[in-house]
Backbone bond lengths (Angstrom), bond angles and torsions (degrees), N, CA, C in turn:
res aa  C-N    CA-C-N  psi(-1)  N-CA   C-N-CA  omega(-1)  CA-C   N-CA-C  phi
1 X - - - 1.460 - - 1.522 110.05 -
2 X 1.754 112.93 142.07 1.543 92.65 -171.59 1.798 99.71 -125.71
3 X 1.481 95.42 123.73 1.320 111.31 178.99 1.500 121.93 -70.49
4 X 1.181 119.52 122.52 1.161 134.82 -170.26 1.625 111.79 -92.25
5 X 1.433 127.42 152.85 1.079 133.28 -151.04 1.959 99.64 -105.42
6 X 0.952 147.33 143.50 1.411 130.54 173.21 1.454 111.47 -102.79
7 X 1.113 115.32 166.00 1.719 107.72 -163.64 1.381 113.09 -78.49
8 X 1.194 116.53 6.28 1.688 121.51 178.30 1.689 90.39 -80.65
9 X 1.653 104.02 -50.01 1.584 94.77 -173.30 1.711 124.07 -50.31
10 X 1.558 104.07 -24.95 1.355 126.19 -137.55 1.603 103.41 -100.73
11 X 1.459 103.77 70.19 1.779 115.85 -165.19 1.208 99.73 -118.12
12 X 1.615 121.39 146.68 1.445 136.69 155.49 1.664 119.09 -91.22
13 X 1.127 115.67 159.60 1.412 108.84 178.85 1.548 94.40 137.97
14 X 1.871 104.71 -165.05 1.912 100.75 173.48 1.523 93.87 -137.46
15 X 1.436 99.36 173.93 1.599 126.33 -178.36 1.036 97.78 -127.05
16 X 1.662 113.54 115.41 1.263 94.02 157.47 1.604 126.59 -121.33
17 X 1.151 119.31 153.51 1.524 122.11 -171.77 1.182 124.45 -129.07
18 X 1.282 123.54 20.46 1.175 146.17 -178.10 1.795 124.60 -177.04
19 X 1.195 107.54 129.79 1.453 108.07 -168.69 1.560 125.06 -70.13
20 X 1.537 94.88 -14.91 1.583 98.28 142.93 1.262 141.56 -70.05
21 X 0.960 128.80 -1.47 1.463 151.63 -137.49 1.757 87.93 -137.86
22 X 1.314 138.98 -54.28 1.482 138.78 142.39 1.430 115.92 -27.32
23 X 1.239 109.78 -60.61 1.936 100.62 -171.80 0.974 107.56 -47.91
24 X 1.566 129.27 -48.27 1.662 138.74 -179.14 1.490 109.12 -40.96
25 X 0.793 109.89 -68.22 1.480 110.22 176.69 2.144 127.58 -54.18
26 X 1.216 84.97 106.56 2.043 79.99 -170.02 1.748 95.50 -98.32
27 X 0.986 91.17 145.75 1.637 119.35 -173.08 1.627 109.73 -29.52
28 X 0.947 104.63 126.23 1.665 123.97 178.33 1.919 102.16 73.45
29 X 1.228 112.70 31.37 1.490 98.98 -172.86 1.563 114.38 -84.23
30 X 0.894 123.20 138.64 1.845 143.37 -173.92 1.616 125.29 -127.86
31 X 0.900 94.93 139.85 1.777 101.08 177.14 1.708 102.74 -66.04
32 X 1.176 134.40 99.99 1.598 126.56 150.47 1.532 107.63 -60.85
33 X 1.752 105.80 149.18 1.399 113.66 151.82 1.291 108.53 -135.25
34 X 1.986 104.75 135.02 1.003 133.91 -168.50 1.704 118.40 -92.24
35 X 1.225 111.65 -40.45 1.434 104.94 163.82 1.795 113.27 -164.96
36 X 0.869 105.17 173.12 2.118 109.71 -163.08 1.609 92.08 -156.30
37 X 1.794 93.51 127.82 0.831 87.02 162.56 1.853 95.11 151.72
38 X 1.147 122.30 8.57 1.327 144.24 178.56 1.548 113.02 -77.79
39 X 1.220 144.02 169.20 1.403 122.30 167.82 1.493 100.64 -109.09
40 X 1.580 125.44 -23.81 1.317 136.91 -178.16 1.329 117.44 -162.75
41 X 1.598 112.66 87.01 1.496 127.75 -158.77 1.743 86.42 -84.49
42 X 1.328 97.06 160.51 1.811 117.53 -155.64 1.386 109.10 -156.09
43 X 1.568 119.92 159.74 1.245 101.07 144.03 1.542 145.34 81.97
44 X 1.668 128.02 15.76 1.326 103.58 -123.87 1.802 81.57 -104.99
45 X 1.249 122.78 -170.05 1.311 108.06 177.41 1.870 73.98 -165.49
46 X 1.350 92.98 150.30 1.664 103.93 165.92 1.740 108.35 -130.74
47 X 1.336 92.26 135.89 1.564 111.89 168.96 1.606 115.19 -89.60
48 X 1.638 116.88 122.05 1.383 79.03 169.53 1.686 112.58 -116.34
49 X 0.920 106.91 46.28 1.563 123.72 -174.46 1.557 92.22 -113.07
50 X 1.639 111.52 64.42 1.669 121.99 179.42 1.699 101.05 120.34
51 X 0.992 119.24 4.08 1.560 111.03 143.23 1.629 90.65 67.29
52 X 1.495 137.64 80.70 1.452 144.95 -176.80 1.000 98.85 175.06
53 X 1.516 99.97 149.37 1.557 127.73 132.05 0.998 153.14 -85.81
54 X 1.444 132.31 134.33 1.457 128.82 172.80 1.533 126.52 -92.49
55 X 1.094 127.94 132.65 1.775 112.05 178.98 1.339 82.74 -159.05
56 X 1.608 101.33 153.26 1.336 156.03 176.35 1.935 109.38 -59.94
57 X 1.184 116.67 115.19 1.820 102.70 147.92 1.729 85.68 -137.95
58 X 1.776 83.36 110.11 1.374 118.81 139.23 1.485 127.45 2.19
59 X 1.551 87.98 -112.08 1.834 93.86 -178.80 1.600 121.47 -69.33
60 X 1.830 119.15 2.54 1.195 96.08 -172.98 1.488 90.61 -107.28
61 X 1.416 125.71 0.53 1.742 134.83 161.44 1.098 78.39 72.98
62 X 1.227 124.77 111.52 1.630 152.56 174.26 1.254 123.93 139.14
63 X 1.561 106.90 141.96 1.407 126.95 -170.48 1.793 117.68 -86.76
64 X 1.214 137.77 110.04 1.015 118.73 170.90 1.516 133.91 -97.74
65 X 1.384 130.71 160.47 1.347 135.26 177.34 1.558 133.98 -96.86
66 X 1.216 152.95 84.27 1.355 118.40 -174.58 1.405 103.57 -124.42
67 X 1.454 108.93 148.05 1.935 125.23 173.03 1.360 83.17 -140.22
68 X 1.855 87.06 161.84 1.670 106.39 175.63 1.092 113.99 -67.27
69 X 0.955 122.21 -3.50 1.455 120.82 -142.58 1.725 97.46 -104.51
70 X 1.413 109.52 -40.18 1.138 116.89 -157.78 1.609 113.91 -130.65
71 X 1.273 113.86 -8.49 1.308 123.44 -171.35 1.459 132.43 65.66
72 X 1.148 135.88 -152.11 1.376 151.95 -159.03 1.663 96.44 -88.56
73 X 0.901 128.21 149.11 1.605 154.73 150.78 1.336 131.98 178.09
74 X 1.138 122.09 157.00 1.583 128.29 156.43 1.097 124.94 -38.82
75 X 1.464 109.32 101.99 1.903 110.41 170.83 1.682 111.31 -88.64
76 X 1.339 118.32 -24.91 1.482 120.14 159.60 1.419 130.49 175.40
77 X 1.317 102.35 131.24 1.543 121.76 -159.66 1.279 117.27 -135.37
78 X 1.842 122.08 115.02 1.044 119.15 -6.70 1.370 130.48 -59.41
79 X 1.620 154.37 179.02 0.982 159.62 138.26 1.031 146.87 -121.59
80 X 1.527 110.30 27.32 1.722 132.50 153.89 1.308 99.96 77.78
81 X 1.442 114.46 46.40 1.456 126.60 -172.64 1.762 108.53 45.39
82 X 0.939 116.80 55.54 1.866 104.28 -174.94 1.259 110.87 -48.34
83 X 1.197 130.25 157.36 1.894 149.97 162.51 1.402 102.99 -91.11
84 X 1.464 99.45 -126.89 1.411 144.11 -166.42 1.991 91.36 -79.50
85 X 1.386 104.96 149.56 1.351 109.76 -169.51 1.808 95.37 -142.36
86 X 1.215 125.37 -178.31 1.272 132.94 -163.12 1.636 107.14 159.25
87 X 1.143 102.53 156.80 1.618 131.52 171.46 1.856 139.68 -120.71
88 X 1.277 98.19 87.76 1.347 115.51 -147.44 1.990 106.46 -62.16
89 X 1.266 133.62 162.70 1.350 131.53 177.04 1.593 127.22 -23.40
90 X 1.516 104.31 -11.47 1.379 109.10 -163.15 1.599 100.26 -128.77
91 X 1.235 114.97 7.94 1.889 120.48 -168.28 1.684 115.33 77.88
92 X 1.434 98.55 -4.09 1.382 85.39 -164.27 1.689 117.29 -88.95
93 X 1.188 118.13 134.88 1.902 126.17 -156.82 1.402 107.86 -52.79
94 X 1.591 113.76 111.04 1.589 92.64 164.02 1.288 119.54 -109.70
95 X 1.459 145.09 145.03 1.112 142.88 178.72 1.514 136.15 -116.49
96 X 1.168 121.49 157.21 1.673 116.37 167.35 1.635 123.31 -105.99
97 X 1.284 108.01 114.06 1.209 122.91 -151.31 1.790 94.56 -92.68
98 X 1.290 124.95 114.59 1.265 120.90 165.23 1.704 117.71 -82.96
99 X 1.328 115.23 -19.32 1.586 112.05 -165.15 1.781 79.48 -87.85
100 X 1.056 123.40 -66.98 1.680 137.05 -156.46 1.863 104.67 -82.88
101 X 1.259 111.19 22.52 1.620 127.91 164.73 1.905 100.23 30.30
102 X 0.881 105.07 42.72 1.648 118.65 178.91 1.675 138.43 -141.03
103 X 1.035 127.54 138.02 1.165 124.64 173.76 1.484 107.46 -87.02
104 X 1.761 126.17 126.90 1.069 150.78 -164.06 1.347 120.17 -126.70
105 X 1.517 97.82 136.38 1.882 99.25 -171.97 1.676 99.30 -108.63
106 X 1.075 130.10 140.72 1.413 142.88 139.46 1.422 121.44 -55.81
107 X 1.336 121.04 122.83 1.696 118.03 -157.11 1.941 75.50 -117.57
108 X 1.487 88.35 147.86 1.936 108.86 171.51 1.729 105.95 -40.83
109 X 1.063 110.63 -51.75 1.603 117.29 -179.85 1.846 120.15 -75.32
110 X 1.636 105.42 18.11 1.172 112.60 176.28 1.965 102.46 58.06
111 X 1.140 137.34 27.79 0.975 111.78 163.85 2.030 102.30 -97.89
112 X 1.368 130.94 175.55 1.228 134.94 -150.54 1.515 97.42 -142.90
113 X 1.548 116.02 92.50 1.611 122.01 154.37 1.232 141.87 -57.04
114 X 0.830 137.70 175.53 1.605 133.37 175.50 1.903 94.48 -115.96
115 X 0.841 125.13 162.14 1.709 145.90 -171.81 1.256 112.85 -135.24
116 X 1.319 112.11 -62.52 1.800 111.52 169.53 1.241 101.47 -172.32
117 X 1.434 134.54 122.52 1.049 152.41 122.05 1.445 148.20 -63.06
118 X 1.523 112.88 25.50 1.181 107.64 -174.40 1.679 102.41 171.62
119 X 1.541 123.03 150.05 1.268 124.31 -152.06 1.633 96.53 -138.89
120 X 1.160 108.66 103.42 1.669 120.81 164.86 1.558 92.13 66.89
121 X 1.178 126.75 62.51 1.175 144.51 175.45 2.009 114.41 56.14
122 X 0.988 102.09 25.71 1.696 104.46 -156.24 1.876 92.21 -123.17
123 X 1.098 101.54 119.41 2.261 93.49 174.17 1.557 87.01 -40.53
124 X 2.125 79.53 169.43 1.359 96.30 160.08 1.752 89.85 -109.76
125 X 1.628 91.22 177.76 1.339 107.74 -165.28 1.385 102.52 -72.94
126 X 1.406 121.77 -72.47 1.613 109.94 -172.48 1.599 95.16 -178.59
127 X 1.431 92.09 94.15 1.898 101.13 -155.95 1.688 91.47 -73.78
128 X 1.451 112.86 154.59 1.432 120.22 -138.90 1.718 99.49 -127.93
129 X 1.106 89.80 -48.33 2.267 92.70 -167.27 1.716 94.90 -161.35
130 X 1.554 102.06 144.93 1.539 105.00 -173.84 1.443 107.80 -141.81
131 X 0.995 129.70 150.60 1.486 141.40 161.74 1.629 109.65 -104.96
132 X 1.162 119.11 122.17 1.716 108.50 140.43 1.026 130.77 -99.76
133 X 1.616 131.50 123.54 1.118 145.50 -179.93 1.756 120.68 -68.88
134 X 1.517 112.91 150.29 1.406 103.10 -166.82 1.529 124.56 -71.57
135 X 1.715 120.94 17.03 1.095 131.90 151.82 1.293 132.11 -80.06
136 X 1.560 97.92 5.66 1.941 117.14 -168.56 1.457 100.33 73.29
137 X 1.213 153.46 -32.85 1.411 130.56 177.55 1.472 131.60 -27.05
138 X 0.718 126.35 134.51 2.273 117.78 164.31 1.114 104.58 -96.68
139 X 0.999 96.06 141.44 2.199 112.80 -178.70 1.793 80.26 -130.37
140 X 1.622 92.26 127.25 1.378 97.19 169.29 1.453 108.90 -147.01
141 X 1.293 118.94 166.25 1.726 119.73 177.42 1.930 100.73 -106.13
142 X 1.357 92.13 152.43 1.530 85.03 173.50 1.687 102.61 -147.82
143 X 1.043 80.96 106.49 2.130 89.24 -176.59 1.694 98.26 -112.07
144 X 1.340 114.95 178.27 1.445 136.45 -142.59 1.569 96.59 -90.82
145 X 1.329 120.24 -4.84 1.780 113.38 -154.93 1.790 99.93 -53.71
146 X 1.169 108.74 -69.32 1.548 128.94 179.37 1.298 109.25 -27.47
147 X 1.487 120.59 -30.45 1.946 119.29 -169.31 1.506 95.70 -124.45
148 X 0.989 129.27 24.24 1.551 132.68 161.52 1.380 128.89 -74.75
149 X 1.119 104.14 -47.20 1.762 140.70 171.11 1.117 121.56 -105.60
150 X 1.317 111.54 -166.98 1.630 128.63 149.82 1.773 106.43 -145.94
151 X 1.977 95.39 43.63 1.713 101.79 164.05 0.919 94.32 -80.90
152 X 1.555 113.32 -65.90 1.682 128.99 -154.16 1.398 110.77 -90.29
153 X 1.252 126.21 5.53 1.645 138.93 162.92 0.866 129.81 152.19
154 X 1.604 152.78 -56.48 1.252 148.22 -152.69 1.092 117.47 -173.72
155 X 1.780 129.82 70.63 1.069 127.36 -179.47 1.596 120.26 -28.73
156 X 0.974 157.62 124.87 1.324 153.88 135.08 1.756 122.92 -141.56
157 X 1.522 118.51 -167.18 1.492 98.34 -176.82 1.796 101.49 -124.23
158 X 1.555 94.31 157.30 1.416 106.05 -172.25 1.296 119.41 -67.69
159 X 1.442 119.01 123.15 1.724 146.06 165.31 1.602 89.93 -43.32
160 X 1.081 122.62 -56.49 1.515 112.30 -149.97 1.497 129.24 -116.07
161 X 1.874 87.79 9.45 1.735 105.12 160.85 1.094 113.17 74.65
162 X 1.873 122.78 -27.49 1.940 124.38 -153.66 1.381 93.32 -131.79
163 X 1.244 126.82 179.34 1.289 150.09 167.99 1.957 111.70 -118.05
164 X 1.011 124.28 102.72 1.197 119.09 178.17 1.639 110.74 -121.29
165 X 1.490 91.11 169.70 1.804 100.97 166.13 1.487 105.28 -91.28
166 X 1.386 128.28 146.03 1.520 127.47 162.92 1.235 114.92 -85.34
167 X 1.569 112.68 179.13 1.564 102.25 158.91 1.850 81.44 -142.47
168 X 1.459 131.33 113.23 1.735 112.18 169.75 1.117 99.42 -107.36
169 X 1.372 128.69 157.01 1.559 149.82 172.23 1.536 102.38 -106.73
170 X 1.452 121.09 98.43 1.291 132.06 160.37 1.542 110.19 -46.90
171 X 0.885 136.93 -39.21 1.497 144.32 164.66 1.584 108.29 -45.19
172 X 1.438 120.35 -72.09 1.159 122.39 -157.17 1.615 106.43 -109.18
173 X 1.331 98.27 -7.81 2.036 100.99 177.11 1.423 108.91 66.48
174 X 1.689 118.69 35.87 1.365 113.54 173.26 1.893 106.94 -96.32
175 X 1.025 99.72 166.82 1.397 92.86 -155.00 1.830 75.81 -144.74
176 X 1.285 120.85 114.45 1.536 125.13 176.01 1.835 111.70 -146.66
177 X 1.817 89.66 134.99 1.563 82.35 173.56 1.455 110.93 -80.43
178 X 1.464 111.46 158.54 1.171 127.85 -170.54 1.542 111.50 -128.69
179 X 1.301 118.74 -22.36 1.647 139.15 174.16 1.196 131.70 -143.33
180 X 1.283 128.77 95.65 1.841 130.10 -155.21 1.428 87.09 -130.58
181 X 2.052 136.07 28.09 1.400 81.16 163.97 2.247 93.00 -141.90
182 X 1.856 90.30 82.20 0.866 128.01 -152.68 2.079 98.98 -110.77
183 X 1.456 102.17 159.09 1.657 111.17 176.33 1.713 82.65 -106.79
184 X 1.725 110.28 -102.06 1.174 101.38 159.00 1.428 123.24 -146.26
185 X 1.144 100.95 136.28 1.853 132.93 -157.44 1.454 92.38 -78.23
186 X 1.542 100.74 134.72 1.519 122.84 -166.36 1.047 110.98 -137.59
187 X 1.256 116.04 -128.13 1.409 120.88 174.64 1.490 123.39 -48.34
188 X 1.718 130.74 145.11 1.193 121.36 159.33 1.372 118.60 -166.21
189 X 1.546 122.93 -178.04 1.625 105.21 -139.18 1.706 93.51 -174.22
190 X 1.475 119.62 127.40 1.513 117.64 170.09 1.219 118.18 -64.24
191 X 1.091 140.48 -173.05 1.871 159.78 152.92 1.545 90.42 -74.29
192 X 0.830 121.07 167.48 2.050 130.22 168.31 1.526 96.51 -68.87
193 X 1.308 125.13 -63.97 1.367 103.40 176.46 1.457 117.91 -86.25
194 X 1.247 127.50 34.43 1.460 111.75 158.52 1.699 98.10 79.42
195 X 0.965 149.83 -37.92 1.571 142.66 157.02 1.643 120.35 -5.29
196 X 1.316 97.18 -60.40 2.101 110.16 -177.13 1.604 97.58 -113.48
197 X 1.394 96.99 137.03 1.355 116.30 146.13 1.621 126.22 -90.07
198 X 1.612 129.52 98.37 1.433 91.48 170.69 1.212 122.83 -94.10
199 X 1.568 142.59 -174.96 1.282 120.84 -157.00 1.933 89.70 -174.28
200 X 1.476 97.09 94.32 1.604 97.81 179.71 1.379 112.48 -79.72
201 X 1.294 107.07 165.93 1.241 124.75 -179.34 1.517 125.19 -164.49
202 X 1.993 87.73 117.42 1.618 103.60 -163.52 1.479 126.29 -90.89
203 X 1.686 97.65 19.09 1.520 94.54 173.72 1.808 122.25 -82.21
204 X 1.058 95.68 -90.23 1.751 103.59 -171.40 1.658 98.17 -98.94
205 X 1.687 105.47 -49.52 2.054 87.89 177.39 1.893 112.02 -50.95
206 X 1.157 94.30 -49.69 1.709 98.72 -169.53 1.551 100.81 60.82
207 X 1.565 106.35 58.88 1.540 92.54 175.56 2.103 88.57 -153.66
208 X 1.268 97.85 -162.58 1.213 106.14 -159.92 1.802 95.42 -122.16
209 X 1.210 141.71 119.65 1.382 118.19 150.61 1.177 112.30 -123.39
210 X 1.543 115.26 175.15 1.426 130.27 -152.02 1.648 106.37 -144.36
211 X 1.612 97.99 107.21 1.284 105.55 -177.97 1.714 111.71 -92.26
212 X 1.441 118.34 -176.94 1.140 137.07 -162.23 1.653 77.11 -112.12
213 X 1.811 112.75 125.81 1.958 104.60 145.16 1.754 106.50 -110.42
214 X 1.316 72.21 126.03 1.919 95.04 -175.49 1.704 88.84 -103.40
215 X 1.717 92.13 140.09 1.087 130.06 176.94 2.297 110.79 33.94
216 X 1.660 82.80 41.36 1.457 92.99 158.21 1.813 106.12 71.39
217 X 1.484 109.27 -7.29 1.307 108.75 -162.71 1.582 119.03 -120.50
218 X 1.222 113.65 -38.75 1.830 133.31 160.23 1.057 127.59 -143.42
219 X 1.632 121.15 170.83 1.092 107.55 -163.30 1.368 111.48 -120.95
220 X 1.535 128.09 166.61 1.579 138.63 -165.57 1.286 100.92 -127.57
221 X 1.604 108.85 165.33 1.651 110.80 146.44 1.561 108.52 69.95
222 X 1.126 112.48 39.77 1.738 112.15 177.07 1.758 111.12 -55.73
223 X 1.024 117.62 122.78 1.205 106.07 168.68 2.072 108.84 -142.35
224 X 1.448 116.87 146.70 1.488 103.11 173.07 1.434 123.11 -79.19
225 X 1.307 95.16 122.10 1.444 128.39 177.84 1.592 109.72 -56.01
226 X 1.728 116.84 -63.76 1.339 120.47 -149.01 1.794 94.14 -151.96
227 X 1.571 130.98 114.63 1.392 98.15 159.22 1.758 102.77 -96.58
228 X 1.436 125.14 144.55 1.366 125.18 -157.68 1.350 81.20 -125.66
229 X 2.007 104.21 126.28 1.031 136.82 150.71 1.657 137.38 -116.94
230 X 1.243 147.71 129.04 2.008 102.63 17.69 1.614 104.33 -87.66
231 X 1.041 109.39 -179.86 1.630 120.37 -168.70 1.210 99.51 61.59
232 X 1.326 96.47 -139.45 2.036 124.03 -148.92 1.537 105.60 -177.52
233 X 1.731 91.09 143.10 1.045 109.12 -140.37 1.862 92.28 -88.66
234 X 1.309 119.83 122.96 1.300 132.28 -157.60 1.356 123.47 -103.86
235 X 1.415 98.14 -43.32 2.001 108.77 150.14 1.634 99.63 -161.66
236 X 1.310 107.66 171.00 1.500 129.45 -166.99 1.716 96.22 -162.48
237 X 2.049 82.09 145.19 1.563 97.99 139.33 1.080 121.97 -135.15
238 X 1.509 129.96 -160.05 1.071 136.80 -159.30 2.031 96.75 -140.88
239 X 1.658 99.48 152.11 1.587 105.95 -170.99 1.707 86.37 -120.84
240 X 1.052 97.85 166.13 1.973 119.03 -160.10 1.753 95.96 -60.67
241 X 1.443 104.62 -9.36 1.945 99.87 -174.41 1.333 95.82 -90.08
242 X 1.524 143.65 -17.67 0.868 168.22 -80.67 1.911 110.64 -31.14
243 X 1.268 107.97 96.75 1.290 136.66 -176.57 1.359 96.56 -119.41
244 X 1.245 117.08 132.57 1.640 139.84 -156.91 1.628 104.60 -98.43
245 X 1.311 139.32 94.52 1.774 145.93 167.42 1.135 105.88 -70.94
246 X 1.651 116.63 94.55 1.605 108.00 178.38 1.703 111.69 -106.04
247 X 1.037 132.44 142.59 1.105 133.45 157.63 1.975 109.19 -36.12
248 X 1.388 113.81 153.63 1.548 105.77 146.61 1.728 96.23 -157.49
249 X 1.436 105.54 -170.10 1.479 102.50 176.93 1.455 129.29 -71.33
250 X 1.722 89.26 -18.85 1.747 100.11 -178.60 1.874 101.39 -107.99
251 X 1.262 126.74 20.85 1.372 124.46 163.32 1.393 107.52 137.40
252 X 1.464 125.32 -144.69 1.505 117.07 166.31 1.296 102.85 -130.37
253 X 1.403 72.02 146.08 2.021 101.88 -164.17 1.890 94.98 -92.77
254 X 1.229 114.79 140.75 1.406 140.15 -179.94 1.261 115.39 -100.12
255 X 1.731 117.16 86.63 1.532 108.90 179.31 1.683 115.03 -118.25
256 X 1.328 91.35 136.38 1.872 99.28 179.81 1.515 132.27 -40.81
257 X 0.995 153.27 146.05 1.270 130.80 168.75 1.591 127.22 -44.47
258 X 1.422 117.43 -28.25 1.659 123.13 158.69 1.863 108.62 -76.48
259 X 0.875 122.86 12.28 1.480 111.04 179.08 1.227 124.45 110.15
260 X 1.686 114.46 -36.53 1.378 120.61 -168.20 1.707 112.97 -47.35
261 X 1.337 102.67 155.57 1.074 99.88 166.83 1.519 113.81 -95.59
262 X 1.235 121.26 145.81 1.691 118.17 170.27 0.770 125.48 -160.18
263 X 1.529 133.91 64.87 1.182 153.31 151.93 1.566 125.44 149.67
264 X 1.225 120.59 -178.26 1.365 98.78 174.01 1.977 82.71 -161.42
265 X 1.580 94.47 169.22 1.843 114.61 -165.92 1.527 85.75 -113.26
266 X 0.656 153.31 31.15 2.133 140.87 -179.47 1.511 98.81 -16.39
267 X 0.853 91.52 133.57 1.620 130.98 -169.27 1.884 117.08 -117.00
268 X 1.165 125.44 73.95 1.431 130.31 -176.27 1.501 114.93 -26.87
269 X 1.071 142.21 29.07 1.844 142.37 -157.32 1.413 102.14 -143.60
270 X 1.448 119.64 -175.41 1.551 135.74 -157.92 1.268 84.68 -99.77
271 X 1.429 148.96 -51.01 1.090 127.04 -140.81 1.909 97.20 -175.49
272 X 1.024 128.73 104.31 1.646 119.81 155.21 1.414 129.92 -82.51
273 X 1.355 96.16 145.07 1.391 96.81 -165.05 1.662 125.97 -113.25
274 X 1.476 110.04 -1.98 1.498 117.95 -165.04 1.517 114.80 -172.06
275 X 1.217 126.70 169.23 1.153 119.80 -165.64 1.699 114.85 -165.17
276 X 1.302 138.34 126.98 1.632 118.67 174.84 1.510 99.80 -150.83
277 X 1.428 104.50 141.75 1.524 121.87 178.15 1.949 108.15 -57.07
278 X 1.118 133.93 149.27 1.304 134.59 175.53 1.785 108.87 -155.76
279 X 1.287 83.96 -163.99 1.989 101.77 173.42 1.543 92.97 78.86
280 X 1.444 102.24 171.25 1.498 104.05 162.53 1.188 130.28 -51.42
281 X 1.109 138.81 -50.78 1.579 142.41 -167.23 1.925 87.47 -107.98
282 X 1.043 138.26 14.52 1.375 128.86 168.31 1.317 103.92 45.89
283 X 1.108 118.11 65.23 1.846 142.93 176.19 1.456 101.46 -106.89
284 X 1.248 120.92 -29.45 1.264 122.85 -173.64 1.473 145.36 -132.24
285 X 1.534 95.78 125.46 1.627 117.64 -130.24 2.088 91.33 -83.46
286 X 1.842 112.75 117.83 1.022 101.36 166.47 1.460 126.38 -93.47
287 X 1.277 130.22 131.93 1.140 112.34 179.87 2.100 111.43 -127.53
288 X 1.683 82.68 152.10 1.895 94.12 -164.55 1.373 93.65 -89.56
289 X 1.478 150.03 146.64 1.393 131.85 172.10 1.429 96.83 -149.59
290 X 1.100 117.92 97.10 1.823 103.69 162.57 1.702 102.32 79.52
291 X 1.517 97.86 -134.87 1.281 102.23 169.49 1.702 134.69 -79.60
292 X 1.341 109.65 27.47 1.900 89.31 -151.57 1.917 83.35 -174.37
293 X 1.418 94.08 133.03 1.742 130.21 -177.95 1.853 86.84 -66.90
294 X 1.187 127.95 135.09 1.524 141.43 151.08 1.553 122.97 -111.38
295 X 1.330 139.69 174.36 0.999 141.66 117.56 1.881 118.29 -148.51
296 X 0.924 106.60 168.99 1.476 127.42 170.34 1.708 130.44 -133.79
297 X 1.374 110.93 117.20 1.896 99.76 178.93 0.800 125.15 -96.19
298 X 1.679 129.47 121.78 1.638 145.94 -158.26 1.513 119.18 -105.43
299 X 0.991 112.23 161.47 1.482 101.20 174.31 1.705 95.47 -93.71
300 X 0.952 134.69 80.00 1.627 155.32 -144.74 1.487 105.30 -159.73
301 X 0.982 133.31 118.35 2.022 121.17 151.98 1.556 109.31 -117.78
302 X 1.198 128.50 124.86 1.215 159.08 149.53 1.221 110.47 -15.13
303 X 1.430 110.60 103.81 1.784 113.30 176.76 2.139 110.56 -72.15
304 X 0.891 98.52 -4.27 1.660 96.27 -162.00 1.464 95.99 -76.75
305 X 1.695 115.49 158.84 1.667 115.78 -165.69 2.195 74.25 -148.36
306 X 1.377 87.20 165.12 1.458 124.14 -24.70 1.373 122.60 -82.88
């Protein structure tokens, strides 16, 4: 059953709970909203080679765009239910395709590849949110959302029974699990130097943990990072101090590199779902929430490359 938020809950503004969590904030700072009108905004990824964003709505299978410059439109429709979005060593878009059970690259000439769809001959379930790491690899989660329904794409049942994290090598087309002991794996996000993986998960933990990557390749040492209340933590990033931007239902929650909590962005909507550093100097925090494009500028800069 999905609990809905009432509009008393449903406030913008900040919390703060730590005086670190204050510096971030520079004088007169506010949540802007840029456009409404999504049924389940996702995903967002910023280019800054043209100053925009890209993000995901889900169930209406289409990609959207917005810059100041130019506003709101369709970047692509249909779009194989997209997820989680990213920008691989070379700028070029990679995505998680829930209708087309695949992770997908964007080629310079706008045509749209496939990368890997499928694990020891078996689909994947309905790959969800991805990172690429600065070796070009994708680390991605792939939980059941996409084959549940036919909101988020293509009702059907799972080839591969589990929910895992990947690790694929665009180079060599290896495709390896790296995390099988998962409810279901969602959002996830490096340390600035690549050291921790954390790797949320919105099933039954509803919490966040943070592994060790040894020798650049998998990960050790699971331990919980963050449990994020209300909701669950759906995607996150991380800022160059490495301080953790998580989504929650009441906005995104601000946690330290030890866990603390310290602060939070409230977010006016039922539920947010995603979040990515942008602008020139990546001061400015975009966030996907429900129905409607946000951002806010922090005294924060954005560890994500490129």
């Amino acid at each position: 059953m999905t609990t809905y938020r009432s509009k008393e809950e449903m406030r913008d503004g900040f919390e703060v709970y730590d005086d670190r969590f204050k510096e971030m904030l520079p004088e007169g700072a506010r949540l802007e909203k840029h456009f409404t009108g999504t049924r389940w905004a996702e995903g967002p990824v910023y280019f800054s080679d043209g100053d925009y964003v890209v993000w995901s709505d889900i169930p209406n299978d289409r990609m959207m765009k917005w810059s100041a410059s130019e506003g709101t439109s369709v970047f692509r429709q249909p779009a194989g239910y997209t997820n989680g979005n990213y920008l691989d060593r070379e700028g070029r878009l990679v995505s998680c395709e829930h209708g087309n059970r695949r992770i997908s690259r964007t080629e310079p000439d706008g045509t749209v590849v496939t990368l890997v769809d499928s694990y020891e001959g078996k689909k994947l379930n309905s790959p969800n949110d991805l990172v690429v790491k600065s070796d070009g690899t994708i680390w991605f989660t792939d939980p059941p959302y996409g084959i549940l329904s036919d909101h988020e794409g293509h009702k059907a049942e799972s080839e591969l029974g589990a929910c895992y994290v990947f690790r694929f090598d665009p180079a060599t087309e290896e495709l390896r699990i790296v995390g099988d002991d998962f409810d279901m794996p969602n959002g996830l996000c490096f340390s600035p130097d690549e050291s921790v993986l954390y790797v949320g998960d919105t099933g039954e933990p509803r919490n966040i943990r943070r592994f060790d990557v040894v020798d650049g390749e998998r990960i050790a040492n699971g331990r919980v990072f963050a449990e994020v209340k209300p909701g669950a933590a759906d995607g996150f990033r991380v800022d160059t101090a490495g301080n953790v931007f998580t989504s929650a239902w009441d906005g995104v929650q601000v946690y330290s590199p030890d866990g603390e909590l310290l602060g939070k962005i409230l977010v006016p909507e039922q539920r947010t779902a995603n979040c990515v550093f942008g602008g020139p100097d990546k001061h400015r925090l975009y966030i996907a929430s429900d129905k409607s494009l946000y951002s806010v500028v922090l005294n924060a800069t954005g560890a994500q490359t490129p």
